[in-house]
C-alpha positions in Angstrom: -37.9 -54.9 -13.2 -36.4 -54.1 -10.2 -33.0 -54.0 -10.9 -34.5 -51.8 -14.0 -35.8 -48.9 -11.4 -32.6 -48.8 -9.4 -30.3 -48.5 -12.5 -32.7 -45.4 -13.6 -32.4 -44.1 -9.9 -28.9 -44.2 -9.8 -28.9 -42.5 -13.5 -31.0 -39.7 -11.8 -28.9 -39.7 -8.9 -25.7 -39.0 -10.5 -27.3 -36.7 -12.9 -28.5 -34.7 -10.2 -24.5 -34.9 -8.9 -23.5 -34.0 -12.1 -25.6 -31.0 -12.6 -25.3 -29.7 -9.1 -21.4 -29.7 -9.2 -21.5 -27.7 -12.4 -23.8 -25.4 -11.3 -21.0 -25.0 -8.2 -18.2 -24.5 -10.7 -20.1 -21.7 -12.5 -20.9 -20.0 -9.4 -17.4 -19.9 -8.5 -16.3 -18.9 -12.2 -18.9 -15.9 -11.7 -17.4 -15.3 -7.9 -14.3 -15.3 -9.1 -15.0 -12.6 -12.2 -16.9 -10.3 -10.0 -13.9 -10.4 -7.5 -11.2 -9.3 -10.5 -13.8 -6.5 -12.8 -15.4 -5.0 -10.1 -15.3 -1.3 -9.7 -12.0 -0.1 -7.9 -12.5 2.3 -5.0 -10.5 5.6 -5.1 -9.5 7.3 -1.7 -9.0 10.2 -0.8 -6.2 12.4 -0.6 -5.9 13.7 3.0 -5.9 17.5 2.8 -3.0 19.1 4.7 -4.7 21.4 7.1 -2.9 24.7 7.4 -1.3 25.3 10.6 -0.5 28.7 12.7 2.9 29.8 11.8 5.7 29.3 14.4 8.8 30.8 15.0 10.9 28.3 13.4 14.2 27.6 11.8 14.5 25.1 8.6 17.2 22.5 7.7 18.1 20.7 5.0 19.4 17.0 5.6 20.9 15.1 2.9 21.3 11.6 3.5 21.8 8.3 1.2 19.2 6.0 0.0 20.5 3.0 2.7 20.8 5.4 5.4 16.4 5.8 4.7 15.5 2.0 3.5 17.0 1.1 7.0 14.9 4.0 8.6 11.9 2.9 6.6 12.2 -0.8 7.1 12.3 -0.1 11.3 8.8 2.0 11.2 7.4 -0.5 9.2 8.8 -4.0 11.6 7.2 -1.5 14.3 3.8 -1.0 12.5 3.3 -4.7 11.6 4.3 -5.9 15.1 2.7 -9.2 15.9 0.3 -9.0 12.6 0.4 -11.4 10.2 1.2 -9.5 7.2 4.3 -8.5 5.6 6.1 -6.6 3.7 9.2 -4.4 3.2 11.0 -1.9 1.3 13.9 -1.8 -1.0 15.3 2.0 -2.2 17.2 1.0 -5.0 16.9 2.6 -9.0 13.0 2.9 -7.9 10.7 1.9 -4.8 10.6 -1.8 -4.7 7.7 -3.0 -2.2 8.0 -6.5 -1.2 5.5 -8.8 0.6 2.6 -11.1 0.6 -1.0 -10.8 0.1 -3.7 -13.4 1.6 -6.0 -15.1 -0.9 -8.4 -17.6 -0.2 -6.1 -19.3 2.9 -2.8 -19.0 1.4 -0.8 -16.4 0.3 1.2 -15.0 -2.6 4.3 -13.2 -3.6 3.9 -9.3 -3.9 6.5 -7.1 -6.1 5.4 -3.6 -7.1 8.1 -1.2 -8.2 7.3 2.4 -7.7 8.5 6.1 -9.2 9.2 8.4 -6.8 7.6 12.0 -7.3 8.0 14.6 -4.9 5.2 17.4 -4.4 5.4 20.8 -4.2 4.1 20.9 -0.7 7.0 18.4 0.4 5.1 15.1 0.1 5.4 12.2 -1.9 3.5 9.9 -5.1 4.7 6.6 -4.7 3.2 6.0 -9.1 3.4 2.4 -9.8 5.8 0.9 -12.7 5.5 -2.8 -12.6 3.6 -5.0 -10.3 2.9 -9.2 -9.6 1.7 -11.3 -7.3 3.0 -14.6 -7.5 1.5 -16.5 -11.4 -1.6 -14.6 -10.9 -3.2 -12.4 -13.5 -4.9 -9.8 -12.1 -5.2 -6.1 -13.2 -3.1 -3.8 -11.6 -6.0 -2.0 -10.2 -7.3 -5.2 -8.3 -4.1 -5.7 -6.9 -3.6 -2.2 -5.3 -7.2 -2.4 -3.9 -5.7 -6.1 -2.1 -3.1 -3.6 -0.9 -5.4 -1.1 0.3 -7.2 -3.6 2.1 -4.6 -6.4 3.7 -1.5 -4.5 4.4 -1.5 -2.0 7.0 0.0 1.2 6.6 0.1 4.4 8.5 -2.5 7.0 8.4 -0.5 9.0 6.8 -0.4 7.0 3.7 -3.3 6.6 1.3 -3.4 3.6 -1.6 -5.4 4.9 -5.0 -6.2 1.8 -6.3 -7.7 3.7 -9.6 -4.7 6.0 -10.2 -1.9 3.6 -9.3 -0.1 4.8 -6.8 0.1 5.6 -3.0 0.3 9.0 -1.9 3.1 9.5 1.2 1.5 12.5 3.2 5.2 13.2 4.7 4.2 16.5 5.9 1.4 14.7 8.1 3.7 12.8 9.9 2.9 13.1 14.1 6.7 13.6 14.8 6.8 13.2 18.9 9.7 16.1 18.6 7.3 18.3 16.8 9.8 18.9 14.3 8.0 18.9 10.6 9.1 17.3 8.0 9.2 17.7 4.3 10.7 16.3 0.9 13.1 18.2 -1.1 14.3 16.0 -3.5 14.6 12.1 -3.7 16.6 11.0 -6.3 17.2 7.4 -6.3 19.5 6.5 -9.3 22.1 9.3 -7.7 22.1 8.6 -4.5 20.6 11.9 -3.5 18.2 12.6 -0.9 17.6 15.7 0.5 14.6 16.5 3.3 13.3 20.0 4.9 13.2 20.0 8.6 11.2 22.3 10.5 11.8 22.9 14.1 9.7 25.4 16.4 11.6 27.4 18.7 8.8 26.8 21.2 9.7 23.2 21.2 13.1 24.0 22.3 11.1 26.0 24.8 12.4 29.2 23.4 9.9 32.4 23.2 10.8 35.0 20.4 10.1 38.7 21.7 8.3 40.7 19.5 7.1 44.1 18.9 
C-alpha cells in the first residue's frame, strides 16, 4: 500500500515537472513572438535649423570611394572606443555595414547593404537593399530597430526602423573648423564622389565691409 502511494506521488510529481516545463516553453515561444511582431518605432528626422547667412566661399571636393571608407572607418573606431560593439563600413557598388548585434548573451553576424540617395539639401538616405544577421529569420524591420538600439551612432544619424533606412544628417555635422559640409553627388559604381564645402570668412577671421 505504501509503495502504492509513493509510485502515485512520484506520478504527480513528475506530472507537475512535466506541466511546469511546458508551460515555460510556451512562455518563451510567446516572449519570443512579441520580441519579432511588435510594432517598430519610427524616429524622427532631425529638422535642419536654418542658420544666419555668412560671408562665405563654397568648394567642391571630389574624392574616391577609398579615400571616404578610410575616413569613415576612423570616426567610427573613434566613436566605438572602448564599447563593446562593432561594426564597420565597406564603400563598394553600395553601402555595406558590417558588424555584430547582441542577443540573449551572444552575438551575431550583421550584413545590411544600403543605396545611397543624396538630398536636395545636401544630406544623405542610407535605403536598405539586403540585410542578415547570422541564420536568423527576422523581419527587416526588427532588425533595424536592434540597430537603432545596440549600435551607437552619432547624433547626426537617425535609424527608421519602419522605412528601412538611416538618414545621414551630413549638413548637421559639428565640424570643429566650422566649415559646413554638404553632399553633391555619391556615385559608388563610378567612383565618383563629389561634396560642397562651405567655409565662413569669419572663421578665417576675415570681416567683409559692407555698405
Amino acid at each position: 500500500m505504501k509503495e502504492r502511494i509513493q509510485r502515485l506521488k512520484m506520478k504527480n510529481k513528475w506530472k507537475k515537472l512535466f506541466y511546469s516545463l511546458l508551460a515555460f516553453n510556451i512562455f518563451i515561444i510567446i516572449l519570443l513572438l512579441a520580441l519579432i511582431f511588435w510594432p517598430v518605432s519610427q524616429n524622427e528626422i532631425p529638422v535642419t535649423e536654418e542658420q544666419m547667412e555668412q560671408d562665405s566661399s563654397e568648394f567642391v571636393i571630389r574624392t574616391s570611394k577609398q579615400n571616404l571608407n578610410s575616413l569613415v572607418n576612423a570616426y567610427i573606431e573613434k566613436l566605438l572606443g572602448d564599447t563593446r560593439h562593432h561594426y564597420r563600413i565597406s564603400l563598394e557598388d553600395d553601402v555595406h555595414l558590417i558588424g555584430e548585434l547582441p542577443v540573449f548573451s551572444t552575438t551575431v553576424p550583421l550584413s545590411v547593404h544600403f543605396e545611397p540617395l543624396v538630398q536636395e539639401n545636401g544630406d544623405l538616405i542610407l535605403k536598405q537593399r539586403s540585410i542578415s544577421v547570422g541564420l536568423l529569420e527576422l523581419p527587416n524591420q526588427k532588425i533595424m530597430e536592434y540597430m537603432d538600439k545596440y549600435l551607437p551612432m552619432p547624433e547626426w544619424v537617425t535609424v527608421n526602423p519602419k522605412e528601412q533606412e538611416i538618414y545621414v544628417a551630413v549638413t548637421d555635422m559639428d565640424i570643429q573648423s566650422n566649415f559646413q559640409v554638404a553632399v553633391q553627388t555619391i556615385d559608388l559604381e563610378a567612383n565618383n564622389l563629389a561634396f560642397k564645402l562651405k567655409i565662413p570668412y569669419e572663421t578665417l577671421g576675415i570681416e567683409m565691409l559692407r555698405d
